[in-house]
C-alpha positions as CSV (number, residue, x, y, z in Angstrom):
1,X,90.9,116.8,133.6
2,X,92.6,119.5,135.4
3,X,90.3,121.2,138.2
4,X,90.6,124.8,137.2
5,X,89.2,124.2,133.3
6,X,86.4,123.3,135.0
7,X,83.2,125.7,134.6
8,X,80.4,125.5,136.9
9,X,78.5,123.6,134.8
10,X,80.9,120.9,134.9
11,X,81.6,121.2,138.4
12,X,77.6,120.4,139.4
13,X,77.4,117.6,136.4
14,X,80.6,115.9,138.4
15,X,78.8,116.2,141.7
16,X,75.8,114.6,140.4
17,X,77.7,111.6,139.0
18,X,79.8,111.0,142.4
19,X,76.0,111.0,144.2
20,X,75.5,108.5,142.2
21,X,78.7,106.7,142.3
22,X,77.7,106.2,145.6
23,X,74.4,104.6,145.3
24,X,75.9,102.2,142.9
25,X,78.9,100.7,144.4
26,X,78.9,98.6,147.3
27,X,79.7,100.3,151.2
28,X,83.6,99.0,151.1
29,X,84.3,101.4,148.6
30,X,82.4,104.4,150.1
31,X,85.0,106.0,152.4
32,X,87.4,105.6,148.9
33,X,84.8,107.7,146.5
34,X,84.2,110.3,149.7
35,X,87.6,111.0,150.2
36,X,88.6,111.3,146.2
37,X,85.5,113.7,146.1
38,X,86.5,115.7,148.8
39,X,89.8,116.3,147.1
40,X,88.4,117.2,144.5
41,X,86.1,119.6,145.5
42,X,88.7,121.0,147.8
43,X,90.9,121.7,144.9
44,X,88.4,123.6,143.4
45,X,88.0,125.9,146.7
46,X,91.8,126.4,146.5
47,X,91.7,127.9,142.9
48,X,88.9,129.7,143.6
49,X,90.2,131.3,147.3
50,X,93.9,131.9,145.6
51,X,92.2,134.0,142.8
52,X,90.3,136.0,145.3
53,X,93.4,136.3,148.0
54,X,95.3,137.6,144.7
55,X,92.9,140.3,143.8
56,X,90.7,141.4,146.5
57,X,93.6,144.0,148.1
58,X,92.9,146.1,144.7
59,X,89.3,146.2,144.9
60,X,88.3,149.4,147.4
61,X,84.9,150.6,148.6
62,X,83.7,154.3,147.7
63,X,81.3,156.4,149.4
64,X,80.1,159.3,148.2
65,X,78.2,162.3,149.3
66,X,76.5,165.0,147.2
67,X,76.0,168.6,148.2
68,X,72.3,168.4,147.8
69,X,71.4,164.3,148.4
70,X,70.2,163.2,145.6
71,X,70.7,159.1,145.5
72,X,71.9,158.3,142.2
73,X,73.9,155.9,140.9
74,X,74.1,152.5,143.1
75,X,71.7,153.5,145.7
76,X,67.8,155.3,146.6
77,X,66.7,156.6,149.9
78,X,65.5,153.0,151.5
79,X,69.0,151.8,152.0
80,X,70.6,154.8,153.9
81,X,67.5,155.6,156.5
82,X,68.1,158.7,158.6
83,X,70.5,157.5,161.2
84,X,70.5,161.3,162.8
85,X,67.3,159.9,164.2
86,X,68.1,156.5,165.4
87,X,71.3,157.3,166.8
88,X,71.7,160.6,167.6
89,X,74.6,161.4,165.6
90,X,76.1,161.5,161.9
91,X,79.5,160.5,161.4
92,X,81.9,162.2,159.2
93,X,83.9,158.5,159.0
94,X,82.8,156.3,156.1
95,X,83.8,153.1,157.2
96,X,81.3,153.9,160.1
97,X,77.7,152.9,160.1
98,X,76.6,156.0,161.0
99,X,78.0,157.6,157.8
100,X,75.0,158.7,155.5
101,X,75.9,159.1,152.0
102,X,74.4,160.0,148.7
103,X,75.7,156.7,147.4
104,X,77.9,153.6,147.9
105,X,80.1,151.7,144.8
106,X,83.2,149.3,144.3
107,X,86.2,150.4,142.4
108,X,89.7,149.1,141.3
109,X,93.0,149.7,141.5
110,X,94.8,150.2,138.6
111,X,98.0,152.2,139.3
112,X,100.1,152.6,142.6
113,X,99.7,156.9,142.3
114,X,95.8,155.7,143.7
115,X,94.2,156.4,140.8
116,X,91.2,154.0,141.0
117,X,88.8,152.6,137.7
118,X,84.5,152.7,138.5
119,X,81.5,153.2,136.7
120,X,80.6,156.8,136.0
121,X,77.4,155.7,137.3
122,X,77.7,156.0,140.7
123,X,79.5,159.7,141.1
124,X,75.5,161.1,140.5
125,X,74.4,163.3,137.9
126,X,77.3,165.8,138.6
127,X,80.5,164.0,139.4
128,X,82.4,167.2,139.8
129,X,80.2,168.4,142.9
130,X,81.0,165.3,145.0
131,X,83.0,164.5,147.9
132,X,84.0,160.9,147.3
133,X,85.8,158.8,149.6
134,X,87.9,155.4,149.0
135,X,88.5,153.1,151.6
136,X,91.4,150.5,150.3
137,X,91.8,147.1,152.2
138,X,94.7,148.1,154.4
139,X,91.7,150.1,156.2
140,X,93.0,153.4,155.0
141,X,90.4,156.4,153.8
142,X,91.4,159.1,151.0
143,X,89.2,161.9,149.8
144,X,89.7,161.8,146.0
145,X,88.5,163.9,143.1
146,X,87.3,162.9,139.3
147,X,90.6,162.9,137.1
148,X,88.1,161.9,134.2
149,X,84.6,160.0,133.4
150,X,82.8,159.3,130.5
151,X,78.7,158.5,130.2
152,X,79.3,156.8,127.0
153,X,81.3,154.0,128.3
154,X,79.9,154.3,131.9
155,X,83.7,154.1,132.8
156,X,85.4,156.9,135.1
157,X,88.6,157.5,137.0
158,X,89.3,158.5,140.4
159,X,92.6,160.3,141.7
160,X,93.5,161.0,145.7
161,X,92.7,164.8,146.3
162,X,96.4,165.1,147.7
163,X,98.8,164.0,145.0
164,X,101.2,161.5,147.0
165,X,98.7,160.7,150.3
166,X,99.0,157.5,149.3
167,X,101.4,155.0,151.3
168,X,103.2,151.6,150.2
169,X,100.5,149.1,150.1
170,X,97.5,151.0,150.0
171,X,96.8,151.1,146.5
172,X,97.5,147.3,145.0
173,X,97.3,148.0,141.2
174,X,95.1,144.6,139.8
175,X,96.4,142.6,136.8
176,X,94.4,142.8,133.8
177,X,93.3,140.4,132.0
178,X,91.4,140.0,128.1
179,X,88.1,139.7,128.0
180,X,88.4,138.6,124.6
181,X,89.2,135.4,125.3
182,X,86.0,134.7,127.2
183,X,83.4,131.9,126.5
184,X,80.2,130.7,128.2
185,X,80.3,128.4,131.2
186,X,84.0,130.0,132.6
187,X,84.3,130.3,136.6
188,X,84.1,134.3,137.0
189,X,84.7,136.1,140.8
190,X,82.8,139.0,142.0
191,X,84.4,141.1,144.0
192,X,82.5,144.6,145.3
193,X,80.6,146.5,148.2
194,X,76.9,145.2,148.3
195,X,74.6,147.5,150.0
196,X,77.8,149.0,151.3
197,X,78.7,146.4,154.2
198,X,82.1,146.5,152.1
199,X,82.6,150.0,153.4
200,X,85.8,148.9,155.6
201,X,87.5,148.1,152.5
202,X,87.0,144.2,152.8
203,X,85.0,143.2,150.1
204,X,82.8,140.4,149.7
205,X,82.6,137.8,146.6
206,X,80.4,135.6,144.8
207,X,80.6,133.6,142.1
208,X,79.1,132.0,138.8
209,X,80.2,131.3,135.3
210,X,79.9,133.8,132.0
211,X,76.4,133.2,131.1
212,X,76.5,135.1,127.7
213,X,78.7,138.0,125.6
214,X,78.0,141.0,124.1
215,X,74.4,141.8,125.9
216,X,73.1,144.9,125.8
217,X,72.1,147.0,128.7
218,X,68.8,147.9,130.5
219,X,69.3,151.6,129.9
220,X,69.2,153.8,133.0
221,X,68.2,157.2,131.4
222,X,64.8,158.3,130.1
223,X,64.5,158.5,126.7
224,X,63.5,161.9,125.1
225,X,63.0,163.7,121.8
226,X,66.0,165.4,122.5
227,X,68.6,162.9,124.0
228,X,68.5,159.8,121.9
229,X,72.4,158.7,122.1
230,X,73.0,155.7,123.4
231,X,76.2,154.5,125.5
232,X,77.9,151.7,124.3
233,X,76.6,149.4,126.5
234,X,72.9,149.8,125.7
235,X,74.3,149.0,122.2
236,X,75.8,145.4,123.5
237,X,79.2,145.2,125.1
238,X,78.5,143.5,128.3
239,X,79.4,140.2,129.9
240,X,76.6,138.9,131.5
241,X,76.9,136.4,134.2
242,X,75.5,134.8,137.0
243,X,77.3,135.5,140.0
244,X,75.0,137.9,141.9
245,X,75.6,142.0,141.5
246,X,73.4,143.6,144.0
247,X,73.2,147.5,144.6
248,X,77.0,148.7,145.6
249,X,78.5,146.0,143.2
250,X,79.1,148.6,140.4
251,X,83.2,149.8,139.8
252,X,84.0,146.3,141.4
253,X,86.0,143.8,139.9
254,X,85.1,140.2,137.9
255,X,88.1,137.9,137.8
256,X,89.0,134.5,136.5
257,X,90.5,131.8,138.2
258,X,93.9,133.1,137.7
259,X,93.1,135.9,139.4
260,X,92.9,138.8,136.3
261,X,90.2,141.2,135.7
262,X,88.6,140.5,133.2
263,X,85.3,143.2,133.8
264,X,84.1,146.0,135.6
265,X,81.1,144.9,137.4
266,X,77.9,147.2,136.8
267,X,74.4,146.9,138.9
268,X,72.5,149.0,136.0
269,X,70.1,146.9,136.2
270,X,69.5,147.5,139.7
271,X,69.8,151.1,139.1
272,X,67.3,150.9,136.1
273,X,64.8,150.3,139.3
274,X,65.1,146.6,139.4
275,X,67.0,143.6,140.2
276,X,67.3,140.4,137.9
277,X,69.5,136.9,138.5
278,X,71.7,137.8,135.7
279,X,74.8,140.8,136.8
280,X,76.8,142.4,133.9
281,X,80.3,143.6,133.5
282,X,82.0,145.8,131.2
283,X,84.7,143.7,129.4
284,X,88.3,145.0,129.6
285,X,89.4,144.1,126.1
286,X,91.3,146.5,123.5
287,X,88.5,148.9,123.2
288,X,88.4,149.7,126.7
289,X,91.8,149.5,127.1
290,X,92.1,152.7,125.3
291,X,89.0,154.3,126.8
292,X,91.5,153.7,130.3
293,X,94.5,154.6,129.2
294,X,92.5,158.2,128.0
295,X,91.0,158.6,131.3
296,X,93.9,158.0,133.6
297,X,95.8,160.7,131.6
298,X,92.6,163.2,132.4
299,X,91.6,163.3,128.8
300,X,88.6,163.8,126.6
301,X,87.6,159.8,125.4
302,X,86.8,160.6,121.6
303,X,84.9,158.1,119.4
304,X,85.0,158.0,115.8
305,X,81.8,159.1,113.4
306,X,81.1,156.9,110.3
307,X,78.6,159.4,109.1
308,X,75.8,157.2,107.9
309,X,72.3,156.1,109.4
310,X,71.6,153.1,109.6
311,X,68.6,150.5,109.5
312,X,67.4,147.5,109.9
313,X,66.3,145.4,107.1
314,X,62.5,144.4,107.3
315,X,61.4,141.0,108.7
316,X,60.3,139.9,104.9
317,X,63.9,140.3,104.0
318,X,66.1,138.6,106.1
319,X,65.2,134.9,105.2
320,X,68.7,133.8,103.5
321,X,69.9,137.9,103.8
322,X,73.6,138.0,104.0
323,X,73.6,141.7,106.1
324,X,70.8,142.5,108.2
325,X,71.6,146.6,108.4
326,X,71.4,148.9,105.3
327,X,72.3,152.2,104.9
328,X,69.0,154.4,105.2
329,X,71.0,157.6,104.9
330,X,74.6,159.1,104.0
331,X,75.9,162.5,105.2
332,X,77.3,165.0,102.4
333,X,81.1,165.6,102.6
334,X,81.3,162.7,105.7
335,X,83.9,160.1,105.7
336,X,81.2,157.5,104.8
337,X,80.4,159.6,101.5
338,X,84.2,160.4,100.9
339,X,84.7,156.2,100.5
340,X,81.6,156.0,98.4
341,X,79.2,154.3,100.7
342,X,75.6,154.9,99.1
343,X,72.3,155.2,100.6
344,X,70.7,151.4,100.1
345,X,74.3,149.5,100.5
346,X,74.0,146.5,102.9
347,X,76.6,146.3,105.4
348,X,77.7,142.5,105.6
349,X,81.1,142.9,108.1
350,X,83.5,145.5,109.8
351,X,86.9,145.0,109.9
352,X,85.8,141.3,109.1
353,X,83.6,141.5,111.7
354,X,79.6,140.4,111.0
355,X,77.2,143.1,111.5
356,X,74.0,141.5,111.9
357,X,71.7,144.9,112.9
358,X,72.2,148.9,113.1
359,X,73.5,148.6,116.6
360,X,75.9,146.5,115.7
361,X,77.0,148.8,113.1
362,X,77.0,151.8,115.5
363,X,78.9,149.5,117.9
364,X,81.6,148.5,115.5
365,X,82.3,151.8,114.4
366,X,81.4,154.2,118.1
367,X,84.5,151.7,120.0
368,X,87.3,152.9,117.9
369,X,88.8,156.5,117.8
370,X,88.5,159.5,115.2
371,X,91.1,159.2,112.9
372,X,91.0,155.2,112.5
373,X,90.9,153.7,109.2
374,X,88.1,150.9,109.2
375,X,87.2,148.6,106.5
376,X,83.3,147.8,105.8
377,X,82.4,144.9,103.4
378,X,78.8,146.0,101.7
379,X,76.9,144.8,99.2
380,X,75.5,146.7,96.3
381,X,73.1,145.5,93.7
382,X,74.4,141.5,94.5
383,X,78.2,142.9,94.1
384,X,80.3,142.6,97.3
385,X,83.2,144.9,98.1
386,X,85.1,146.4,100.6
387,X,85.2,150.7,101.4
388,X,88.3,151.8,103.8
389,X,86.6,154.5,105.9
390,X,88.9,157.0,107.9
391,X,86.6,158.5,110.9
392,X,86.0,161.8,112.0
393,X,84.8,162.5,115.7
394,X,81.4,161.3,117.1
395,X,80.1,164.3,118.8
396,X,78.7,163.0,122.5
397,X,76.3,164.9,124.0
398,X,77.0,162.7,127.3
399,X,78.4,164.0,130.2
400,X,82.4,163.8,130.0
401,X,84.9,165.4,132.9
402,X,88.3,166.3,131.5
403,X,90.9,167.7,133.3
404,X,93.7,167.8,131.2
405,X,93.0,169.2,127.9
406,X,95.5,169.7,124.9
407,X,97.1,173.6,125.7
408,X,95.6,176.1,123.5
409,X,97.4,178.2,120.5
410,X,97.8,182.0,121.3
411,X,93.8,181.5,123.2
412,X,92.3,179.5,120.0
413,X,91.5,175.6,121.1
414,X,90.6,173.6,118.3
415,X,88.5,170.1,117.3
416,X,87.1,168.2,114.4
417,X,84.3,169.9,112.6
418,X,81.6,167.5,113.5
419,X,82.4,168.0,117.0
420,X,81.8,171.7,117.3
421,X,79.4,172.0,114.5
422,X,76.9,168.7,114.9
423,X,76.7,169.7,118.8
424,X,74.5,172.7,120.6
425,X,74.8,172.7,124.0
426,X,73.5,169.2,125.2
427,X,71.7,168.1,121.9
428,X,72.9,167.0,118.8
429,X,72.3,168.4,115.2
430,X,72.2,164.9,112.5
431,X,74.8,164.8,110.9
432,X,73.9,166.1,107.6
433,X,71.4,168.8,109.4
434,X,74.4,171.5,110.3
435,X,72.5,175.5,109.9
436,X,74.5,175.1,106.5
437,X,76.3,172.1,105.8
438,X,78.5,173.7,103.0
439,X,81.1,174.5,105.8
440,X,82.0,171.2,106.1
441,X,83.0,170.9,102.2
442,X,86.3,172.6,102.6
443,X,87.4,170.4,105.0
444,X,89.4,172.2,108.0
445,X,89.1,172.2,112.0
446,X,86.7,174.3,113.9
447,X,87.5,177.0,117.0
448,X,85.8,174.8,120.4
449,X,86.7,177.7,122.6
450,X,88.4,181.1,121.8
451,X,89.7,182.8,124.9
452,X,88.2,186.1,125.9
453,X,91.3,189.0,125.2
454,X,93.5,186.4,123.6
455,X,95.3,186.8,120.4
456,X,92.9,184.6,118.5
457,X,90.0,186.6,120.3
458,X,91.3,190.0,119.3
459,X,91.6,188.7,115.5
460,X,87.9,187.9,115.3
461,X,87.5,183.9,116.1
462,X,85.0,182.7,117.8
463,X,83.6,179.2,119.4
464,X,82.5,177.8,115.6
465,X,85.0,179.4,113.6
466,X,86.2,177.4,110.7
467,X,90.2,177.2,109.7
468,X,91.1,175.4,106.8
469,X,94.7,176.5,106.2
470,X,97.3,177.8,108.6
471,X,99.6,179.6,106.1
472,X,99.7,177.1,103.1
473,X,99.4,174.4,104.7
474,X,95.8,172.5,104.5
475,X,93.9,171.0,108.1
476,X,92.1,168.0,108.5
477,X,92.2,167.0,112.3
478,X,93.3,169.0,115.1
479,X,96.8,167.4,115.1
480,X,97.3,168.8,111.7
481,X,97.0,172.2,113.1
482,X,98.9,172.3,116.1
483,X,101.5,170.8,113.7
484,X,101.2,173.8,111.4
485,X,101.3,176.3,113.9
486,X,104.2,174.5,116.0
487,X,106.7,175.1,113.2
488,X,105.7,178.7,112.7
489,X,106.7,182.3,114.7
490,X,105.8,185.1,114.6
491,X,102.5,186.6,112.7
492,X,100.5,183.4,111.3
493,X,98.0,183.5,109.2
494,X,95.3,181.2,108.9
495,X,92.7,181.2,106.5
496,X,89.0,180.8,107.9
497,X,85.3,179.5,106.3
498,X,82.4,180.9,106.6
499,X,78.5,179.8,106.7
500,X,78.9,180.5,102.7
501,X,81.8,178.5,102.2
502,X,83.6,182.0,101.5
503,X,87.3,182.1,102.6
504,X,89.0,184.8,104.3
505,X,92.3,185.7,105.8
506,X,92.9,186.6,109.0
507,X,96.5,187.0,111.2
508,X,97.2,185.9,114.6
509,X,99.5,188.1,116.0
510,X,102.2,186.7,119.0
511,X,100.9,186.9,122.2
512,X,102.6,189.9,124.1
513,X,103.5,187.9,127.1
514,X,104.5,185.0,125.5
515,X,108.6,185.0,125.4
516,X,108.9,182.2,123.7
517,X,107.1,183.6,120.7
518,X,109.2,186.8,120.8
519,X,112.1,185.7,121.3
520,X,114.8,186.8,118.5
C-alpha cells in the first residue's frame, strides 16, 4: 500500500498495530520494526509537507477595516482589544500587531493579475465601504477593492486597487482541484490566518481527513418574516472535515495531498457565535467553478428559478416512498408550469440525481444558471416520467457587488421578468404573487434600470417596463434582446406590456450622441 492513499484513519489503525508489533516479537527484532516505522511515518510527513510547500505561497492573509467598526465576518471585539491603550500607538501596517482592524480572513490566489478568491463573509455587511488589505507570502501588502461577491454562495473576489501593483511572484495562482471526487476518510490541508497571527502572509496548517459531504450550514443571519432565502450552503453543499478552522480561517485554502484545492475553508460556524470540532469548506466542483469564473469577470452570479414550492412528504409517508419532496405549489406561466409539472407530483431525481427532501430540490435546481435545460424524473398517480425544464432567473434578494455589468441599449438595461418583477427592494414577492401576474403570460424581458434623459427614458420606459417584441421579433431572455436590437439602426420599435396584459408600441429613437447609430 502506497503511503499517500492512506487516510487518517488508516494511518492511526497502522500505528496501533506497529505498538503492538512491538509487544509481540522478541527485543532482536525491535530496532528492525522501529526503523521500518519511522520510514514510514516519515513518508507520510513528506507527502504531507510537499502538498503544503506547493500551495501555501497562494494562500494570503486579509485585513480589513470598516469606516465605522463594526466586527463582522471572521472576528468580534474580544480578539482585537484596544491597543491605542496598551501601546500608545495604532499602526497603519497590517502585518503589525498594532494594526486594529474591523476583521481578519484567509484568501487564495487564483490568477497572477492578484485577483484573490474569499468568503463574502468576512468583507462585513457592506463590502464596498471597506479598506481591505492582502498580505501575500513574499511579505508584500496591496490595498485591494471588491471586483465582485455574492451572499448566496458566500464566495467573493478581490482585485489590487492599482491595476498592475502586483510584481513577479507575489501573486502564486493555486491549482484547482475537483471536489467531486472526494470521499470520507481522505487526508485534507488547512491552510489560513487563525486569529490573524497569519497576518505576515505565512500561513499556518492543520490537518484531518473529509469527515462528511454535502452538510448544510449553521446559518449566520437571523431569520425574519421578510428575509427567508437561504444561501446555498445552508441548503447542503459543504465539505465538512476535521482539521481545525478557527476564527480567520475563512477564504483559506483545503488541499489534498497532491497539493490542489479542493475547498474554500469557511469558520461560519464560528461566526454563527460558536465553535465546534468539525470545520467546513465550500467544494470547488463545476458549480462553483462557474460561480468563479462570473466573479473574476466582475459579473452578476445568476441562478436559475424552477418555479415551484416544494415540500416535504409527511413522516407517515416515507416508509418504502420512492421521492421524499412533492410539489405543494406551481407558479402560472413559470417554466415548471410550461413542462407540465403539477401541483402533488413527487420529485424522485434531477438530472438523475436523487432528491430526497425540498432542499435538495432547491439545491439541485438554485446551482445551475437561468437559461439551463434540467431534467426532473416525477411521479404522478404511480406513473414515472421525466419533464425537461428550461429555467428562468432566481431573483436573490442577497447582497451581490457587480462591477461590470452588460452595457445598456440607448439608456434601457434589461433582465428576465422574474428578476425585476418577483423582487422589491430587498424582499421578494412568491413567485406566483406578482401585483398582477398576467404580465408574465406574454413572455418578454423587463426594463431593470432606464437612465434618467436617455432615449429609452424620453420614450416612456421605466424600471418594470415590460418588452416583448423588438420590431417583429419575439424576447425571452435578455440575450434575445440585445440580439434584436444589435442588428437594427435607426428608429426601433419595441412593443411593451402592461399590468393588463395590453400591448403597445412605442419607438426608441438613436441617441443624439451616439455616432455609431448615426452614421450613414
Amino acid at each position: 500500500m502506497r503511503p499517500v492513499a492512506l487516510s487518517l484513519l488508516a494511518f492511526l489503525s497502522v500505528c496501533v498495530v506497529f505498538v503492538a508489533r512491538a509487544v509481540a516479537q522478541p527485543p532482536a527484532s525491535d530496532e528492525r520494526q522501529a526503523a521500518a516505522d519511522l520510514e514510514l511515518i516519515s513518508a507520510l510527513e513528506r507527502v504531507v509537507a510537499r502538498a503544503i510547500e506547493r500551495s501555501e505561497r497562494s494562500v494570503v492573509s486579509i485585513a480589513r477595516k470598516a469606516k465605522t467598526p463594526d466586527y463582522t465576518g471572521d472576528s468580534h471585539p474580544g480578539m482585537f482589544p484596544n491597543l491605542l491603550s496598551e501601546r500608545g500607538q495604532i499602526s497603519h501596517d497590517p502585518r503589525s500587531p498594532d494594526f486594529v482592524a474591523s476583521g481578519f480572513a484567509t484568501g487564495v490566489v487564483i490568477d497572477r493579475s492578484g485577483l484573490v478568491l474569499t468568503n463574502h463573509h468576512v468583507l462585513g455587511d457592506e463590502p464596498e465601504e471597506n479598506e481591505i488589505f492582502v498580505t501575500t507570502s513574499s511579505r508584500n501588502v496591496f490595498r485591494m477593492r471588491v471586483k465582485a461577491s455574492d451572499e448566496r454562495s458566500d464566495l467573493a473576489v478581490l482585485a489590487p486597487l492599482q491595476p498592475g501593483a502586483a510584481r513577479g511572484g507575489d501573486f502564486i495562482p493555486i491549482e484547482f482541484g475537483d471536489a467531486a471526487g472526494l470521499h470520507k476518510g481522505q487526508i485534507v490541508i488547512a491552510l489560513g490566518n487563525p486569529y490573524s497571527i497569519a497576518r505576515d502572509g505565512q500561513v499556518s496548517a492543520s490537518w484531518g481527513i473529509v469527515s462528511n459531504l454535502g452538510r448544510k450550514a449553521v446559518g449566520p443571519r437571523p431569520v425574519t418574516m421578510t428575509q427567508k432565502e437561504k444561501t446555498l450552503h445552508e441548503l447542503g453543499t459543504l465539505i465538512q472535515t476535521d482539521a481545525k478552522l478557527n476564527l480567520g480561517t475563512s477564504g483559506g485554502a483545503l488541499i489534498n495531498v497532491r497539493g490542489e484545492m479542493v475547498g474554500l475553508t469557511t469558520s461560519l460556524a464560528a461566526t454563527a457565535g460558536f465553535e465546534q470540532a468539525a470545520g467546513y469548506a465550500i467544494p470547488i466542483d463545476k458549480a462553483f467553478r462557474r460561480i468563479i469564473e462570473t466573479l473574476k469577470q466582475g459579473r452578476e452570479v445568476e441562478y436559475g428559478l424552477l418555479g415551484v414550492v416544494p415540500g416535504d412528504l409527511p413522516l407517515s409517508s416515507l416508509h418504502g416512498a420512492a421521492a421524499r419532496t412533492k410539489v405543494d405549489q406551481v407558479s402560472a406561466f413559470s417554466p415548471a408550469a410550461k413542462a407540465r409539472i403539477q401541483r402533488d407530483d413527487l420529485v424522485t431525481h434531477v438530472d438523475g440525481q436523487p432528491i430526497f427532501d425540498a432542499d435538495g430540490l432547491r439545491l439541485h435546481v438554485g446551482k445551475l444558471p437561468p437559461d439551463a435545460a434540467t431534467t426532473l424524473t416525477i411521479v404522478r398517480n404511480g406513473q414515472k416520467s421525466q419533464r425537461r425544464v428550461v429555467l428562468t432567473k432566481f431573483p436573490t434578494s442577497l447582497t451581490q457587488v457587480v462591477t461590470e455589468r452588460p452595457a445598456g441599449w440607448r439608456g434601457l438595461h434589461v433582465d428576465y421578468l422574474s428578476a425585476v418583477l418577483l423582487k422589491q427592494g430587498r424582499e421578494l414577492l412568491p413567485f406566483g404573487a406578482a401585483p398582477d401576474y398576467r404580465a408574465f403570460a406574454n413572455g418578454g424581458v423587463a426594463a431593470r434600470d432606464v437612465d434618467e434623459g436617455s432615449p429609452a427614458w424620453e420614450a416612456g420606459l421605466r424600471r418594470g417596463s415590460i418588452i416583448s417584441h423588438v420590431g417583429k421579433t419575439p424576447l425571452e431572455t435578455p440575450d434575445d434582446f440585445r440580439r434584436a436590437v444589435a442588428e437594427k439602426h435607426g428608429p426601433i420599435e419595441l412593443r411593451l406590456i402592461d399590468d393588463q396584459g395590453r400591448a403597445q408600441t412605442v419607438t426608441i429613437p438613436v441617441a443624439s450622441d451616439d455616432p455609431q447609430e448615426l452614421a450613414p
